[in-house]
C-alpha positions, -999 to 999 in steps of 0.1 A, spaced: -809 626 -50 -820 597 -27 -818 598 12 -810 575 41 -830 580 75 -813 576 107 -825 589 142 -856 602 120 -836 622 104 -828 623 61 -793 619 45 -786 629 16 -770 600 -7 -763 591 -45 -759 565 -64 -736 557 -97 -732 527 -119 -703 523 -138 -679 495 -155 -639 494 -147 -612 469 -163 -614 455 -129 -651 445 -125 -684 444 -141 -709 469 -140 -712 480 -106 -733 504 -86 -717 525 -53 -740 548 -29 -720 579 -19 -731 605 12 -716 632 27 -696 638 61 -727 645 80 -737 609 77 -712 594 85 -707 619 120 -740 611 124 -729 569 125 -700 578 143 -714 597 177 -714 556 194 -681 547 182 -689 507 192 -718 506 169 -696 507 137 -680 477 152 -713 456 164 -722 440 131 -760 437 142 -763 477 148 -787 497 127 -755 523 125 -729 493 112 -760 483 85 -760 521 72 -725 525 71 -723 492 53 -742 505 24 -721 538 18 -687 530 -6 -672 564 5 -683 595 22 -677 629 1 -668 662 23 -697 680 33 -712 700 -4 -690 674 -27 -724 654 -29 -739 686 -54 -711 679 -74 -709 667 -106 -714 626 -103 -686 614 -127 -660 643 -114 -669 631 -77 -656 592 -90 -628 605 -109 -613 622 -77 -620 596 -56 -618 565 -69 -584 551 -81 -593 530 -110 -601 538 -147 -639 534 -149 -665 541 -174 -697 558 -160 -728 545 -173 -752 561 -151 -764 579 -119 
């Protein structure tokens, strides 16, 4: 599992790679709620483009409910994304 720091603290993230009908191989990062509360406590820095908060948050596709991130990697895209998708790796 890979982390992001923020405040000098470490979130937990992961990252998949995978190939869809709709696009080439692709890779999406994935963290948990904590994260993203974390990114969310000043509610203008998602918005300011230049923030180190709006940077983070533009590297996470989606954010999992706090303990889906131990979860298996291809079941965690199946329930959450809404294409058909062909896992290649984590």
């Amino acid at each position: 599992m890979e982390t992001i720091t923020f405040k000098g603290k470490k979130y937990p993230t992961r990252t998949f790679t995978m190939t869809s009908d709709e696009t080439d191989e692709v890779t999406y990062t994935i963290a948990d709620q904590t994260l993203l509360d974390a990114l969310s406590v000043n509610e203008n820095a998602l918005n300011d483009f230049t923030s180190e908060e709006r940077q983070i948050d533009d590297q996470i596709y989606f954010y999992v409910c706090n303990g889906e991130l131990e979860l298996d990697a291809e079941e965690i895209c199946k329930s959450r994304l809404d294409i058909k998708f062909e896992f290649i790796e984590e």
